[in-house]
C-alpha positions in Angstrom: -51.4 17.9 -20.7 -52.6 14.8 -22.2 -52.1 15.6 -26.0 -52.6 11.6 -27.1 -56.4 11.8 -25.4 -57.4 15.0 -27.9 -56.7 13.7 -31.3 -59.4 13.2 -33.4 -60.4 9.6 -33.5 -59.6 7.1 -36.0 -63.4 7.5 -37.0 -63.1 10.7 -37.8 -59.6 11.0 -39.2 -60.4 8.4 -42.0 -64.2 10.0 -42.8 -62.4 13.6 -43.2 -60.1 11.9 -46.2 -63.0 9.8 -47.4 -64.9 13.1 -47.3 -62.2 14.5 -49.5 -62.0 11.7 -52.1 -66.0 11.8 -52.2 -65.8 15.4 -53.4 -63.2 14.9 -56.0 -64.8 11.8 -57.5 -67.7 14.3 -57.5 -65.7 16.7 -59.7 -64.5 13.7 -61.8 -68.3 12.3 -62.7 -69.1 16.7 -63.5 -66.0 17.0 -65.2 -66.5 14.5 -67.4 -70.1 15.2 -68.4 -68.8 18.7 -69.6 -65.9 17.6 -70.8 -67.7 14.9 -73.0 -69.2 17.8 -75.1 -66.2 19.4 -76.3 -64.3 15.9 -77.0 -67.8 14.6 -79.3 -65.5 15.4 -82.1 -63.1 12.9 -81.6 -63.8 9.5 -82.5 -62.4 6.3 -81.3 -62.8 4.9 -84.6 -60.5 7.6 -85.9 -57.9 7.3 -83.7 -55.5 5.2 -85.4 -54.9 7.7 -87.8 -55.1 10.5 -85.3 -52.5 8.9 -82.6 -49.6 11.0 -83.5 -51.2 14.4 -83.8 -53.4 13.9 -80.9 -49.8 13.4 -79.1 -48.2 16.5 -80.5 -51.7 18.9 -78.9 -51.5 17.0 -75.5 -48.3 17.4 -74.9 -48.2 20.8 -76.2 -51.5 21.3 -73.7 -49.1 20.3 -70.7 -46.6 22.5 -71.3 -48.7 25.6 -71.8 -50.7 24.3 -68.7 -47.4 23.6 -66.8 -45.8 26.6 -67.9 -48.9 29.2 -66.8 -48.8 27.4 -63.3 -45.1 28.4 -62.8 -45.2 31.5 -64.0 -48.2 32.3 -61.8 -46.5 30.8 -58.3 -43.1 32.2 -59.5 -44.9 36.1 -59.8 -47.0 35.7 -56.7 -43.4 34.5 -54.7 -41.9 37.4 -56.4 -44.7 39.9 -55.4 -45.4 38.4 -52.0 -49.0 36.9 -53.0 -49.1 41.4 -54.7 -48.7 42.8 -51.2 -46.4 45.6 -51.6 -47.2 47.2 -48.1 -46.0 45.6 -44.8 -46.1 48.7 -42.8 -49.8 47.9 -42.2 -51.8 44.8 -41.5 -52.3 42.6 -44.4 -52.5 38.8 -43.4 -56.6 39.1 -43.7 -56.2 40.4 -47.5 -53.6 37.4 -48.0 -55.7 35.2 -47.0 -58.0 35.9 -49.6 -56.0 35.9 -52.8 -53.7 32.8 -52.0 -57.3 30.8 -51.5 -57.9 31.8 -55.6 -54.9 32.1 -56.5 -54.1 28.1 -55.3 -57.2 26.9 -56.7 -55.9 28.5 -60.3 -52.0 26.8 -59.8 -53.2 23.4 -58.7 -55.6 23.0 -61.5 -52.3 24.5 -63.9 -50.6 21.2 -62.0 -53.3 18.9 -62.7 -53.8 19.2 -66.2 -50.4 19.5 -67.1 -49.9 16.1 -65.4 -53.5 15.0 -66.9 -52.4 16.0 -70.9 -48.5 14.1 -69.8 -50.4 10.6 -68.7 -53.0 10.7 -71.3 -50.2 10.4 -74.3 -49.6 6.8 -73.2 -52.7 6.1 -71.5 -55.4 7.0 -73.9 -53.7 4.8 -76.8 -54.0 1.8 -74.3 -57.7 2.7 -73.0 -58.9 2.9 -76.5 -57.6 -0.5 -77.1 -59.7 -1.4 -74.2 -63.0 -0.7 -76.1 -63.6 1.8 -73.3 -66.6 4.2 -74.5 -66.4 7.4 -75.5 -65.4 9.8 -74.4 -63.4 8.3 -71.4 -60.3 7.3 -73.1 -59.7 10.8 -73.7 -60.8 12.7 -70.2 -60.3 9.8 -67.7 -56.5 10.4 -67.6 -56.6 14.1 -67.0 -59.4 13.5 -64.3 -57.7 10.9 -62.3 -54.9 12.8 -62.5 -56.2 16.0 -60.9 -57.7 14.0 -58.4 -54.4 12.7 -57.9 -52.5 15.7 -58.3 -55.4 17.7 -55.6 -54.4 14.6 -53.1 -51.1 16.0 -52.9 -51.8 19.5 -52.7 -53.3 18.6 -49.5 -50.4 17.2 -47.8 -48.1 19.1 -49.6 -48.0 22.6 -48.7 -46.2 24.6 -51.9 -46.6 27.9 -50.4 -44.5 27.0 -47.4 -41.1 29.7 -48.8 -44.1 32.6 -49.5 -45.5 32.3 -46.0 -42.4 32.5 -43.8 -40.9 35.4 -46.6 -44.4 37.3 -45.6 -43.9 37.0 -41.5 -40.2 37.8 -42.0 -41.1 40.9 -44.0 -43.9 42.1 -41.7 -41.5 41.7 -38.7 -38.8 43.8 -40.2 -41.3 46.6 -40.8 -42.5 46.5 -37.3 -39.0 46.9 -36.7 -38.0 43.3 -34.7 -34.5 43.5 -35.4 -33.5 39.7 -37.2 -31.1 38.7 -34.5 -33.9 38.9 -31.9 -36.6 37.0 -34.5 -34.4 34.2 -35.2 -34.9 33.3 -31.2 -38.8 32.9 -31.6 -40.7 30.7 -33.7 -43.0 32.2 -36.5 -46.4 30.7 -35.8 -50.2 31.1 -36.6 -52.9 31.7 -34.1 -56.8 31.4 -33.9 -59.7 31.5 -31.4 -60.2 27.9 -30.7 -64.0 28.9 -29.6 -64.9 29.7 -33.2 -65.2 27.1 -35.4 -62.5 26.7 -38.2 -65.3 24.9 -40.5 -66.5 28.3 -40.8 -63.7 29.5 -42.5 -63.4 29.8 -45.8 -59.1 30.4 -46.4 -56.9 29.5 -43.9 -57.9 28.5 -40.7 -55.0 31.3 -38.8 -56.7 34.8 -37.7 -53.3 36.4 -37.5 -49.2 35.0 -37.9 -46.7 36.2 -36.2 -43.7 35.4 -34.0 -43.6 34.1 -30.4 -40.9 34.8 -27.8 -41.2 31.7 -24.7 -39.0 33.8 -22.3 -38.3 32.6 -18.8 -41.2 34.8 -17.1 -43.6 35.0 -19.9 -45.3 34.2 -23.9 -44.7 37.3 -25.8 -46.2 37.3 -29.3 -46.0 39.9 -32.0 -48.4 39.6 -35.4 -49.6 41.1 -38.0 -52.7 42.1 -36.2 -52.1 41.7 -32.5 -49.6 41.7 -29.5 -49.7 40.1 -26.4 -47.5 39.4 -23.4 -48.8 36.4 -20.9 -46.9 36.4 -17.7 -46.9 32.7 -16.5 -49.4 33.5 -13.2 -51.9 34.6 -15.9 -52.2 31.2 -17.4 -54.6 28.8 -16.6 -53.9 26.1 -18.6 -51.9 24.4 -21.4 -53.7 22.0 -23.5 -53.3 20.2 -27.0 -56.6 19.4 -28.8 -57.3 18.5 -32.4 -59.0 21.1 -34.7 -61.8 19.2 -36.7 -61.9 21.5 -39.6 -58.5 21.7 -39.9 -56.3 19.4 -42.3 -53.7 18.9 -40.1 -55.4 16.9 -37.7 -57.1 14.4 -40.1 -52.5 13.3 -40.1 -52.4 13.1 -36.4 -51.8 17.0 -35.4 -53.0 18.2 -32.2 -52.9 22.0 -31.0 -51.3 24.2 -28.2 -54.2 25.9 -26.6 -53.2 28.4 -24.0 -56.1 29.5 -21.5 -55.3 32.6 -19.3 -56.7 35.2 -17.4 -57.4 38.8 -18.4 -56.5 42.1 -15.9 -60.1 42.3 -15.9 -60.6 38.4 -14.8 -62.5 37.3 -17.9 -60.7 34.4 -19.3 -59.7 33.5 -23.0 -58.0 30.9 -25.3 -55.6 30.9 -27.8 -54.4 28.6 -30.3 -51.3 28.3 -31.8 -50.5 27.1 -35.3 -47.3 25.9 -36.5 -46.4 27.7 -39.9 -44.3 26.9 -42.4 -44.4 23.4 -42.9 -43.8 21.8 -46.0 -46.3 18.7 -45.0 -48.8 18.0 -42.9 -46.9 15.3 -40.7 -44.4 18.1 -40.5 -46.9 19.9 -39.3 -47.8 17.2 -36.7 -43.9 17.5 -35.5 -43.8 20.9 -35.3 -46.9 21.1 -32.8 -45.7 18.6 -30.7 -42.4 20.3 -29.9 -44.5 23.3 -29.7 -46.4 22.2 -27.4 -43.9 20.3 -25.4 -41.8 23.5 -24.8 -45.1 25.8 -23.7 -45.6 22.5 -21.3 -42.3 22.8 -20.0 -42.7 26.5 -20.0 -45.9 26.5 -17.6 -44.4 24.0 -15.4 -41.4 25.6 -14.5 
């Protein structure tokens, strides 16, 4: 298994964050078309008397702003993302309301940190002579570009997505003892490309036992046991349309052999990491104990 020959290439790797950054500057050029029709009102010229009251509304807009994005993530922790029923599958549902529900905090995150830069910024931009109206809206757009940059990397739903495999385990009945010896992971069907998808790139989470004879995995969704004679191969290989890999991360992919001789693959995700390069580290011990696993 030759993990260092699958990454995506440097090429590649750099053009995915480039790609990103095009995007955002996209947003930033749109944002501040629109936002230049609701900020007509205020004048440069009448700043100097406005200074202290325009102060007083944006920091008052980044605490509201702040505030709403807390309250939402603190309720969606608290309600497990509002899925009050882990005696039946759910991950698929998930999937679809932490996608909206992300896109709602991170832009709570960006303008609170947007309205908190432009108190000290703006003053010193209209000095500039910039033209209207980017002394007002070019703080609170570099800032979500900023702010979306992190979100990337930075994974803040890392507590709610190990709560929701713990709490899906215990109602399948895997007593904790026994769960705390596997490893909570994601998986996928590396034939299908994860460009396609929309949320997260897993099909299913779960946790995975690597016992001495074989791989046995219980999810949301599906079980499997793979005796070691059934499996064919063990390889790591980067997933282009996932994040991770753009910071180095390679995947376990586990080829094996059905009853019925037809042969699939399996990839394994490493979930809940805080960042991406935690992420990275995570797959590569992964992958470096289903290695050892095969070769025994």
């Amino acid at each position: 298994m030759q993990s260092e020959n699958k990454k995506l290439s440097v090429f590649k790797r750099v053009g995915g964050f480039l790609l990103i950054i095009v995007v955002l500057l996209g947003f930033f050029f749109l944002g501040g078309k629109l936002t230049g029709l609701f900020s007509s009102h205020m004048r440069v010229q009448d700043f100097s008397r406005t200074t202290g009251s325009f102060a007083n509304v944006a920091l008052t807009a980044a605490f509201c702003t702040l505030f709403a994005a807390v309250v939402v993530y603190v309720v969606v922790f608290l309600t497990n993302c509002f899925t009050f029923n882990f005696s039946r599958p759910f991950f698929a549902g998930f999937k679809k309301k932490l996608y909206f529900i992300h896109i709602i905090v991170g832009l709570g995150l960006s303008l609170a940190a947007g309205f908190s830069v432009s108190v000290p910024v703006t003053p010193i931009l209209v000095r500039l002579g910039l033209p209207e109206p980017l002394p007002f809206i070019a703080p609170i757009l570099i800032s979500l570009i900023c702010v979306q940059l992190i979100l990337v990397w930075v994974n803040i739903w890392t507590p709610l997505n190990r709560t929701i495999v713990r709490k899906r385990a215990a109602a399948l009945g895997i007593d904790p003892i026994n769960l705390e010896k596997g490893i909570i992971v994601g998986v996928s069907d590396p034939e299908r490309s994860s460009f396609k998808k929309l949320t997260l790139v897993e099909d299913d989470v779960g946790v995975l036992w690597i016992e001495s004879a074989q791989l046995v995995y219980k999810g949301d969704t599906s079980n499997f046991e793979l005796k070691r004679d059934n499996v064919i191969s063990v390889e790591c290989k980067a997933d282009s349309g996932s994040m991770a890999s753009y910071a180095g991360a390679v995947y376990p992919i586990l080829r094996y052999r059905n009853p019925d001789g037809s042969e699939r693959s399996i990839r394994f995700h490493a979930w809940g990491n805080w960042t991406l390069g935690g992420m990275s580290k995570s797959l590569k011990l992964l992958s470096l104990k289903l290695e050892s696993w095969y070769k025994t």
